[in-house]
C-alpha positions in Angstrom: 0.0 0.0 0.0 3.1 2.5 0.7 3.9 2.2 -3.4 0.4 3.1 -4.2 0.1 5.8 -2.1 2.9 7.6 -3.2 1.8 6.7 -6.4 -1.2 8.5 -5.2 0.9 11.9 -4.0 3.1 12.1 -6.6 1.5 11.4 -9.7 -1.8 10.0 -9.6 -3.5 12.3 -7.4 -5.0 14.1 -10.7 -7.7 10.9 -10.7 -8.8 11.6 -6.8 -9.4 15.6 -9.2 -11.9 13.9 -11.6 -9.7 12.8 -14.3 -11.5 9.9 -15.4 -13.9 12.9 -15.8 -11.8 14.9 -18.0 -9.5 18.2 -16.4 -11.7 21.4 -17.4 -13.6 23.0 -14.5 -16.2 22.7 -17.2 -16.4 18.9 -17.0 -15.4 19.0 -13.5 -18.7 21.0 -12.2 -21.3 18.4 -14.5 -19.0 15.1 -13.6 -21.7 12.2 -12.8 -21.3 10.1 -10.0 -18.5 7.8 -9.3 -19.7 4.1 -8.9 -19.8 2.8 -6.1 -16.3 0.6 -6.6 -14.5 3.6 -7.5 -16.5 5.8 -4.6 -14.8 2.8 -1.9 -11.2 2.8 -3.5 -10.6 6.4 -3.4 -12.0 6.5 0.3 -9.6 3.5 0.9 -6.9 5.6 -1.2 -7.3 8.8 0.8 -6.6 7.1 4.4 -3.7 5.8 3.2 -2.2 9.5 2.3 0.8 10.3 4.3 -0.4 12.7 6.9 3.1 14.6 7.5 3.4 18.1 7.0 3.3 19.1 2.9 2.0 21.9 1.5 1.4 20.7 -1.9 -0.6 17.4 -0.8 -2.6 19.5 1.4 -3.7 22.0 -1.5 -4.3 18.6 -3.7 -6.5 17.3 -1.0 -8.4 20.5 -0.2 -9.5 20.3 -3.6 -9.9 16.9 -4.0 -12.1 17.7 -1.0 -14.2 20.0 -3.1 -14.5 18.3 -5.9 -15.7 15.0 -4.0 -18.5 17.5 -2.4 -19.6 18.2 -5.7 -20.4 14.6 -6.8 -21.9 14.1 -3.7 -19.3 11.7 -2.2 -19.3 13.5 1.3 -17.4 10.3 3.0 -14.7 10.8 0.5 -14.9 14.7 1.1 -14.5 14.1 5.1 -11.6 12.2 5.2 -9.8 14.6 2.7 -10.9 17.2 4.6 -9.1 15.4 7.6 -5.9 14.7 5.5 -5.3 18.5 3.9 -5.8 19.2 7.9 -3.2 17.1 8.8 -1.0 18.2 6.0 -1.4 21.6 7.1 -1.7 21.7 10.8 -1.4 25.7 11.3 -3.8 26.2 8.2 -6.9 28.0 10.7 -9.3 27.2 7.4 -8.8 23.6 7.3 -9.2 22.8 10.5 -11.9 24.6 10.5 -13.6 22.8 8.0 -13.3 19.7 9.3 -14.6 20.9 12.3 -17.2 21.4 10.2 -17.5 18.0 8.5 -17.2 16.2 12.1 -20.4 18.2 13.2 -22.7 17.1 10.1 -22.7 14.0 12.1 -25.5 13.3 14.8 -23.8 12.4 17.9 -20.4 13.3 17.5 -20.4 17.0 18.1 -17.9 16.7 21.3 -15.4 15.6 18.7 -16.4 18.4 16.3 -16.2 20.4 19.5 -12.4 19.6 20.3 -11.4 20.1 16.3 -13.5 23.5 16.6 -11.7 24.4 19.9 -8.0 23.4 18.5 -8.7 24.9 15.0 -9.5 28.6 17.3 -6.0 28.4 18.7 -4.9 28.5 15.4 -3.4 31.8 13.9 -5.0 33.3 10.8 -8.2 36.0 10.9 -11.2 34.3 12.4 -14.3 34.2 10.0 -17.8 34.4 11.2 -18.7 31.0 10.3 -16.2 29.8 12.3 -17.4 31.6 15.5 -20.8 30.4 14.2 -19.8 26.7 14.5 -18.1 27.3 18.3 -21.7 29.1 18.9 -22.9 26.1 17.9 -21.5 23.5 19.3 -21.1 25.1 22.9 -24.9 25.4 22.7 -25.1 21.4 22.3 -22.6 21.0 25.1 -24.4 23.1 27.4 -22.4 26.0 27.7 -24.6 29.1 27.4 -21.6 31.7 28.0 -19.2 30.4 25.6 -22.3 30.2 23.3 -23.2 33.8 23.8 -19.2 34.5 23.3 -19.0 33.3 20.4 -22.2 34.1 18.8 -21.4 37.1 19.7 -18.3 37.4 17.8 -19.8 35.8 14.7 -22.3 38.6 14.5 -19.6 41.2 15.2 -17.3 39.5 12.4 -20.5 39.4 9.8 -21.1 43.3 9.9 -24.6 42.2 11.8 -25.6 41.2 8.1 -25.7 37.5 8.7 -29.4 36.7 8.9 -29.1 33.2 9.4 -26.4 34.0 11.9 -28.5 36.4 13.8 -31.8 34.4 14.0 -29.9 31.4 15.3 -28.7 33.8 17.9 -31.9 34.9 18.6 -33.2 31.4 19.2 -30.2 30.7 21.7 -31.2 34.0 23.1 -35.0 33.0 23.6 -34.1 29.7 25.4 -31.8 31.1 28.0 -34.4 34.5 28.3 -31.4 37.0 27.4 -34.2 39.4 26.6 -31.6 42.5 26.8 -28.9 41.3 24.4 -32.4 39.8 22.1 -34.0 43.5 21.8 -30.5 44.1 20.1 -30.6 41.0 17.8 -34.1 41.8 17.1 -33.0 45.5 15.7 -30.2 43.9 13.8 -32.4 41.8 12.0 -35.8 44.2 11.7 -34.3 46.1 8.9 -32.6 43.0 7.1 -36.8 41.0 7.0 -38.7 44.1 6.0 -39.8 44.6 9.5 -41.6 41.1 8.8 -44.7 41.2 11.5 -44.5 38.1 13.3 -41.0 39.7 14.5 -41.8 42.8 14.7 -45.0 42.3 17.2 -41.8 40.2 19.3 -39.1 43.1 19.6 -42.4 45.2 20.6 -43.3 42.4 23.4 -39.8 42.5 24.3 -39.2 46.3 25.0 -42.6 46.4 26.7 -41.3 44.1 29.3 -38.3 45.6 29.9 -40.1 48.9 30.2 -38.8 50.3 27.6 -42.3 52.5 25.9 -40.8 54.9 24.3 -38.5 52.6 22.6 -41.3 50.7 21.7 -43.5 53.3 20.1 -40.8 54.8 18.1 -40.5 51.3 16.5 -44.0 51.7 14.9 -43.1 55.0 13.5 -39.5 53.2 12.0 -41.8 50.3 10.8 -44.2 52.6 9.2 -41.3 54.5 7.5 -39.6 51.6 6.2 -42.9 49.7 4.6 -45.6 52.5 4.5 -48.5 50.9 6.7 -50.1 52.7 8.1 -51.7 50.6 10.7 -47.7 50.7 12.2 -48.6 54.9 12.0 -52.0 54.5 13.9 -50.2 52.1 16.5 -47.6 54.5 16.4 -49.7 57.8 17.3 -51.5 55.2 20.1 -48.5 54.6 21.7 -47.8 58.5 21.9 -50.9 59.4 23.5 -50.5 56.7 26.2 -46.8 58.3 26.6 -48.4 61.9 27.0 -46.7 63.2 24.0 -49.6 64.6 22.8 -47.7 67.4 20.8 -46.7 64.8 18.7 -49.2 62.6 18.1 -51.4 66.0 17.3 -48.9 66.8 14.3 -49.2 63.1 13.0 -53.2 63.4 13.6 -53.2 67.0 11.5 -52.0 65.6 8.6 -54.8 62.6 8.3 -56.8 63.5 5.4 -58.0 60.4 4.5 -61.1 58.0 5.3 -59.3 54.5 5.8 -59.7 52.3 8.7 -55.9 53.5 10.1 -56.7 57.2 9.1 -60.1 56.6 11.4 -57.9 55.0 13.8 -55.3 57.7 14.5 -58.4 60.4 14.8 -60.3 58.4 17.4 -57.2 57.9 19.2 -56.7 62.2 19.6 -60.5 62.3 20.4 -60.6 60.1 23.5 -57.3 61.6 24.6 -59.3 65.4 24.6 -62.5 63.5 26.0 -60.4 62.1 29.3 -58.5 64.5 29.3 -61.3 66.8 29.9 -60.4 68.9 27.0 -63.6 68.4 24.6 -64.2 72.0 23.6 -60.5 71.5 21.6 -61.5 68.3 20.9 -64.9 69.4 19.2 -62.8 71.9 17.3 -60.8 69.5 16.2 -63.4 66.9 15.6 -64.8 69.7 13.5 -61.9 70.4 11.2 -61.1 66.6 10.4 -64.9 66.3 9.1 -65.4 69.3 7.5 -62.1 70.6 6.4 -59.6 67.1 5.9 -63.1 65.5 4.8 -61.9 62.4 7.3 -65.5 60.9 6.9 -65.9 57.9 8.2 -69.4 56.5 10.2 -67.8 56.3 13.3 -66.5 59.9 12.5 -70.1 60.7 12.0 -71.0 59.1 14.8 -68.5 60.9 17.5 -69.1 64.4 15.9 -72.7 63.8 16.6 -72.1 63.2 20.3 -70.0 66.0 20.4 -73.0 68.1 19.2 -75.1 66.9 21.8 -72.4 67.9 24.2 -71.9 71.2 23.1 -76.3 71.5 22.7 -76.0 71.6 18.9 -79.0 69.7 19.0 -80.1 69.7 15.3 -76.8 69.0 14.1 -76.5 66.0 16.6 -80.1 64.8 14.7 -78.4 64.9 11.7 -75.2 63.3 12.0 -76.5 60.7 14.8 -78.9 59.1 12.6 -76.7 58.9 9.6 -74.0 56.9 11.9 -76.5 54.6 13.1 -78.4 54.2 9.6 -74.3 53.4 8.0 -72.3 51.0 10.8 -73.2 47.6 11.8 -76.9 46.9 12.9 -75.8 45.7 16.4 -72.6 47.5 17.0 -72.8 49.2 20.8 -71.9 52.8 18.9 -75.3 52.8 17.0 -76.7 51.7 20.3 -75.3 54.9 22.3 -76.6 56.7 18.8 -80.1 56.1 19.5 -80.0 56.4 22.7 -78.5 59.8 22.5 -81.5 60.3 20.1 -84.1 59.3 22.1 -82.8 61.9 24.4 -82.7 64.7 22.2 -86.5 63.8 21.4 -87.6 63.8 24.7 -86.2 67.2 25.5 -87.9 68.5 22.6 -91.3 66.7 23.7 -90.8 64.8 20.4 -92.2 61.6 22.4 -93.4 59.8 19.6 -90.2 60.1 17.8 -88.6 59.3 21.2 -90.6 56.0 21.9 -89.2 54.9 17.6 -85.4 55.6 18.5 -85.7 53.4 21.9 -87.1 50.6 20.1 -84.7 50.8 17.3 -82.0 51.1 19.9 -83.6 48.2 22.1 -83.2 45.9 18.6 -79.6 47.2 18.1 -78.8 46.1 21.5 -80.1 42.5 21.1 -83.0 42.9 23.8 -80.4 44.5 26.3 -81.5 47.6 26.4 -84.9 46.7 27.7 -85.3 49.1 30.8 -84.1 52.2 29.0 -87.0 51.6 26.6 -89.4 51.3 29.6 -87.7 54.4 30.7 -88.4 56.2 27.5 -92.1 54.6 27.7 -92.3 56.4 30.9 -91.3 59.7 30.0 -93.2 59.8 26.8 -96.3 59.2 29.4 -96.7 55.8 28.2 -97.1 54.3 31.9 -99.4 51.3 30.4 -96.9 50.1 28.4 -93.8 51.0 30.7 -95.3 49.2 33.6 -95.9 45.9 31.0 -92.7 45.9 30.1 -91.4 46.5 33.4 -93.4 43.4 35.3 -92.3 41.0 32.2 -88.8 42.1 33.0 -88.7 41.7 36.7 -90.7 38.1 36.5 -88.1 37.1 34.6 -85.3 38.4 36.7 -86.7 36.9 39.4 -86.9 33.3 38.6 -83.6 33.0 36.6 -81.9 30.2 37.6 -78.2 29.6 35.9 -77.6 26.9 33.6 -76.4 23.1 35.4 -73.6 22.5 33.5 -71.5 26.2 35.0 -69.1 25.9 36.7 -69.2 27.5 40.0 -67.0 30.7 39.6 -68.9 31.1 36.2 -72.1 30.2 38.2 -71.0 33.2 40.6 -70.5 35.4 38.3 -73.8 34.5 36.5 -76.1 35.0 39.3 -74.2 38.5 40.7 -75.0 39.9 36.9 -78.7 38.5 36.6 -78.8 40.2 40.4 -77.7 43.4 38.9 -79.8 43.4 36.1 -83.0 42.5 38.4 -81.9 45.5 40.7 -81.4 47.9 37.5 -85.2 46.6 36.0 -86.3 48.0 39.9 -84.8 51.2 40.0 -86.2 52.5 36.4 -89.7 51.1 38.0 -89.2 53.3 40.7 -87.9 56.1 38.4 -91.2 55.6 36.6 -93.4 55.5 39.3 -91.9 59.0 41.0 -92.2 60.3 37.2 -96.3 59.4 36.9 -96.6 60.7 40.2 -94.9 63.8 39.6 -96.8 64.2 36.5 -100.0 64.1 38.7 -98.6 66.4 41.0 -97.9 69.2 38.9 -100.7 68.9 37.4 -102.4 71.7 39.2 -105.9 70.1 38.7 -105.7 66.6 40.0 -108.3 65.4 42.5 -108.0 63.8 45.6 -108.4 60.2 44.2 -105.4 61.3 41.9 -103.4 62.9 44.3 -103.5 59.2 46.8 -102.5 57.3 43.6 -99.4 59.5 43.1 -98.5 59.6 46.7 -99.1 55.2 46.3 -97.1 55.4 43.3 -93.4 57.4 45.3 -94.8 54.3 48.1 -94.0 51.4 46.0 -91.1 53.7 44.7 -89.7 53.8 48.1 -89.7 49.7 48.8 -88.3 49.2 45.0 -85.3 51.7 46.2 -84.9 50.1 49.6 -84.5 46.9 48.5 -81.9 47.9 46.2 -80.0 49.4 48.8 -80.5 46.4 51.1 -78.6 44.3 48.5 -75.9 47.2 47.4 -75.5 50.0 50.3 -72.7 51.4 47.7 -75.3 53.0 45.2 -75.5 56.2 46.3 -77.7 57.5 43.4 -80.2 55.4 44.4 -79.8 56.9 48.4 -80.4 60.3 46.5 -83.1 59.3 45.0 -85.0 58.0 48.4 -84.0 61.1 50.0 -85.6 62.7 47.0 -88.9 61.3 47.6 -89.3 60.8 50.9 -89.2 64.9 50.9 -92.1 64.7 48.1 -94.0 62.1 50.8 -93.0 64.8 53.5 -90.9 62.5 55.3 -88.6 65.4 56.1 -86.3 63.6 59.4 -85.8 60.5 57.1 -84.9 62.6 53.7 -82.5 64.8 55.7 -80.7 62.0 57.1 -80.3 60.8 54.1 -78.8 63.7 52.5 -76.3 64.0 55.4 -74.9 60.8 55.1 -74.4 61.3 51.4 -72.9 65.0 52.3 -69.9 62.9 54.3 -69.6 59.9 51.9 -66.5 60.0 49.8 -66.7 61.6 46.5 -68.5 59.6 44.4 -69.4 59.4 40.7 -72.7 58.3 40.7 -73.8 61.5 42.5 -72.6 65.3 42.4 -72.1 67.0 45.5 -73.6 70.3 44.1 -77.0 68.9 43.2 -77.3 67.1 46.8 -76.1 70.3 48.8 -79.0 72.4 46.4 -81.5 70.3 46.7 -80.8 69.7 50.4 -80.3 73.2 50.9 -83.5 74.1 48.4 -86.0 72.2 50.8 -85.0 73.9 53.7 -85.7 77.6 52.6 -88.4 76.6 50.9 -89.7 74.4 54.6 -88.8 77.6 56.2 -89.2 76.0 59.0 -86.5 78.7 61.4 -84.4 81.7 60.1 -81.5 78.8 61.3 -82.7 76.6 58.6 -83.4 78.4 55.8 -79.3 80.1 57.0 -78.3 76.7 56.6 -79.9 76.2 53.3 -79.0 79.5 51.5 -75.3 78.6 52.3 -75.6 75.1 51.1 -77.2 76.2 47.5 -73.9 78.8 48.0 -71.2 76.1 48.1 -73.3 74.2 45.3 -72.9 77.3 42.8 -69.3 77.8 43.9 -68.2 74.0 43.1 -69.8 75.0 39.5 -67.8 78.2 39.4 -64.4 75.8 40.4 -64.9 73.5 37.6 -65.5 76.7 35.1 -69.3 75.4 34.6 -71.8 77.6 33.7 -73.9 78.7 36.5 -77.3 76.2 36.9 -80.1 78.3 36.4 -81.7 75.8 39.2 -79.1 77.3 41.7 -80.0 80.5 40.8 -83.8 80.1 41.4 -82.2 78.3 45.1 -80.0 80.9 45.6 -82.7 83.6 44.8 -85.2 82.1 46.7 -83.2 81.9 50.0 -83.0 86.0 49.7 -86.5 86.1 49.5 -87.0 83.9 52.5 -84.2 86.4 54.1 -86.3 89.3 53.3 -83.6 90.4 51.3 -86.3 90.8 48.0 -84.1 93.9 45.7 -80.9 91.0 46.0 -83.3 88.1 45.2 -85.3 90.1 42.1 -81.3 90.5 40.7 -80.5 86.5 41.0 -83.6 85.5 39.6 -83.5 87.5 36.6 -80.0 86.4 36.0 -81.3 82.9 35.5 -82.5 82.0 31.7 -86.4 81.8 31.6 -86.8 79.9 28.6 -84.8 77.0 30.7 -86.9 77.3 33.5 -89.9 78.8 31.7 -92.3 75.8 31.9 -91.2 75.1 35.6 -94.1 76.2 37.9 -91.8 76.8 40.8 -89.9 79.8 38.8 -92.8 82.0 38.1 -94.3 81.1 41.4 -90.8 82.6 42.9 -90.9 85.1 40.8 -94.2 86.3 41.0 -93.8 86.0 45.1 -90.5 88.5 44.8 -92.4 91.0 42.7 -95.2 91.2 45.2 -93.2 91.8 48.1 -90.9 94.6 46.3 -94.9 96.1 45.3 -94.2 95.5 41.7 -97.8 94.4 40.7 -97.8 94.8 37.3 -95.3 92.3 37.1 -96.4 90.6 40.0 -99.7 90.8 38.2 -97.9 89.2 34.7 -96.2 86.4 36.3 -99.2 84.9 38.6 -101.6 85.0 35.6 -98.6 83.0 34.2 -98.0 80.5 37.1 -102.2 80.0 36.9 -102.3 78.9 33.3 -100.1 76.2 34.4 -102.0 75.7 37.8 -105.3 76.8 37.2 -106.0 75.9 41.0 -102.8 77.6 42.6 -103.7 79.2 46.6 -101.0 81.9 45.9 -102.1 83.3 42.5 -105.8 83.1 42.9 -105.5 84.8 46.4 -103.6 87.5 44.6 -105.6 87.5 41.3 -108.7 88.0 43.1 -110.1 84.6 41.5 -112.0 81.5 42.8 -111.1 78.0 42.8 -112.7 76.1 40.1 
């Protein structure tokens, strides 16, 4: 075997080249297949190869090497790969890649491990597939900081532009939860993929949980600016109002001109931050410019510039542009719900009840049935008691008897029966609300009889146990509290109401209720009991800290407060001060409100005005054709 073989190095190494193949690289690259005898007598050839120290046998096995790789005889390639190592034992490359050629085998990567380890020791500038491979292989041997080392280096020897290189890194990085040094992978490679989405939702988990927001939303915008969608803009301004940098997010929103789904997006996003932020005067304005001016027109755009109409008492523009949002987005979509029922509103303020009743139904059918007790409401303040009532009973029946389904579990089944328990306590509190309204109706009606006056005082009654019974099962609704106190002071029940109205004066701040209206309608009843000059004291200063709470928040002043406010100077004696409050209240607000011409028409008397003393009692009798007051002073009998 020693004569072949240095047959083999010295002359007939050209055959191991693909001789029988002919010598052009032209033949070479399309050379078929050895056979399978010749493919087992060059691998038996090539061990026999002297391994000592010679250049030229290690240059004629490296591409002996190469060329056995391209006919696919990767044995034969291997142990070439071995011997031009061997022949060249300081060559960095070669050992290398045999390295390499050891670790294509399952199993015996701690042997590819060792090569890979000698090879590094080796002189000659490291490549980044080499650090790759020590990455490698220190990750199948367990070593997570010589893996980081080295893939490490491999990316810093690549220029970072190794994609392959850097998502294998990122994989190591996932396993052993190196989210810091991953974030910087993850930027690496963003750029190289197109910001692809599946990675780019990743690198934004990432910086999230290491806290790192603003990070995070800038990302979006260098997403956006690299692909143009603009869903990554509209995430982008999102992420800017959470961060309070609404300056920016405001330029961004100016420049929307458009009526896509994103474009919608980033103009929704500006309104709610001006709605909680409690700035929706510039929100209206703005609102107002994107619709009318950058012709954003969406349905939902419709549909929030009609409720800022209604906030802003643009009435017939909220008509408009309400009903057009809830005639163009989906049937049963919650905003066409809250568009109706902003409608039926609207209606009943203008004593449209007919049109009122038609928008509760229609939002009662948006809502799936769910809105079933605002429609009774609506029934009720459209004076359809009858049908209110109907509804009302059907609705509490079958509050009453729900039972949950057998197969819940038992936290589901918890949670089942506390909702059907609020829902039966919200069905009682708008039968109360309903009752107190007929009642009230009757009661203001100036010409109800006795019979008429007993039903409305049975009606506030059974409004009473409906509201106590509530508060039995929730003592936290403090709405409902104001509402007893309410109308116990209509049954004159004045100890009990009072009580009441203390206890919710020294409750913590609540949003169900505001403080103002308890202290004027606390203070209200008092000067108008005028029971001791104490009292009606008491009073005047309560209506007083109700008005300046207003004036704190920059409200307008309640025209309500005024008549209070007025009404406590009269009670003072103090009538040239209470004539200048009450006419600083707006009439047509209160006009159809008894109780303001009957103040009125009390002050004017006792300043000897009687012309207009005269003017506002004939008023207060057309609306109380049996009023004590204004026929006394009128000169006119009881009918």
């Amino acid at each position: 075997m020693r004569f072949f073989s240095s047959i083999l190095t010295a002359v007939t190494f050209s055959f191991l080249l693909g001789a029988c193949a002919g010598s052009s690289a032209k033949k070479e690259s399309t050379a078929e297949p050895l056979s399978s005898v010749d493919s087992l007598v060059l691998k038996s050839a090539a061990r026999e190869i002297d391994p000592r120290t010679n250049m030229d046998l290690a240059h004629q096995a490296f591409i002996g090497a190469l060329e056995m790789e391209m006919r696919g005889e990767s044995d034969v390639a291997e142990v070439l790969w071995q011997k031009a190592s061997e022949a060249d034992p300081k060559s960095r490359y070669l050992a290398f890649a045999y390295a390499e050629r050891i670790a294509s085998h399952k199993g015996l990567e701690p042997l590819a491990l060792e090569q890979a380890q000698k090879a590094n020791l080796l002189k000659g500038t490291p490549r980044a597939s080499e650090y790759a491979l020590l990455a490698e292989l220190y990750v199948n041997d367990g070593k997570a900081d010589s893996a980081r080392k080295y893939f490490s280096l491999a990316a810093d020897s690549s220029h970072n532009q190794d994609m392959p290189l850097l998502y294998d890194y990122a994989l190591f990085l996932e396993a052993i939860k190196d989210h810091k040094e991953l974030v910087r992978v993850y930027a690496l490679l963003l750029p190289q993929v197109n910001y692809i989405h599946s990675l780019l939702q990743r690198q934004i988990q990432l910086l999230f949980t290491l806290k790192k927001d603003s990070a995070a939303v800038a990302l979006f915008k260098e997403a956006y600016e690299a692909t143009g969608d603009k869903s990554l803009l509209s995430k982008h301004v999102q992420g800017l109002v959470v961060l309070k940098k609404i300056k920016e997010a405001k330029a961004i929103a100016d420049t929307v001109t458009g009526s896509s789904e994103d474009d919608e997006s980033i103009v929704v996003d500006m309104l709610t931050y001006f709605f909680d932020a409690g700035k929706r005067k510039e929100g209206y304005e703005f609102l107002k410019k994107k619709y009318y001016e950058d012709q954003v027109r969406t349905p939902l755009i419709l549909n929030f510039l009609g409720h800022y109409d209604f906030l802003f008492e643009q009435l017939d523009s909220a008509k408009v542009h309400l009903k057009k949002a809830a005639e163009l987005l989906s049937e049963q979509s919650n905003y066409v719900v809250e568009a109706y029922r902003v409608l039926t509103n609207i209606a009943l303020r203008q004593n449209e009840n007919a049109l009122a009743v038609q928008y509760a139904e229609k939002m009662d059918s948006a809502s799936l049935g769910s809105s079933k007790p605002m429609l009774a409401m609506t029934y009720g303040f459209a004076g359809e008691y009858k049908k209110a009532y109907t509804l009302l009973d059907s609705l509490l029946g079958a509050w009453s008897d729900w039972k949950p389904s057998a197969v819940a579990g038992k936290e589901s089944m918890a949670a089942l029966r506390e909702n059907a328990e609020r829902s039966f306590r919200q069905i009682q509190n708008s039968y109360a609300r309903i009752l107190t309204l007929e009642a009230r109706k009757i009661e203001n009606d100036g010409m109800s009889d006795t019979l008429r006056l007993a039903y409305a005082k049975e009606n506030r009654v059974k409004a009473h146990l409906f509201w106590e019974d509530i508060v039995r099962a929730d003592s936290s609704m403090l709405n409902v509290r104001m509402s007893i106190a309410m109308n116990l002071e209509r049954l004159e029940r004045y100890d009990e109401s009072f009580k009441i109205f203390e206890s919710l004066l020294s409750a913590p701040e609540n949003e169900q209720i505001e403080r103002e209206d308890v202290l004027n309608y606390y203070g209200y009843t008092l000067i108008d009991l005028n029971r001791s000059p104490e009292e009606v004291e008491l009073g005047y200063n309560m209506v007083l800290q109700a008005m300046a709470i207003d004036e704190a928040a920059g409200k307008k002043t309640n025209d309500a407060y005024l008549d209070s406010k007025a009404w406590g100077l009269y009670r003072k004696g103090m009538y040239d001060e209470a004539l200048k409050v009450m006419l600083m209240a707006d009439s047509e607000m209160l006009g159809e409100d008894y109780v303001y011409w009957e103040h009125l028409a009390a002050i004017y008397g006792a300043l000897g005005k009687k012309q207009d003393a005269t003017k506002a009692y004939k008023k207060l009798l057309k609306m109380r054709p049996n009023h004590s007051e204004a026929l006394k002073y009128l000169g006119k009998k009881k009918k």
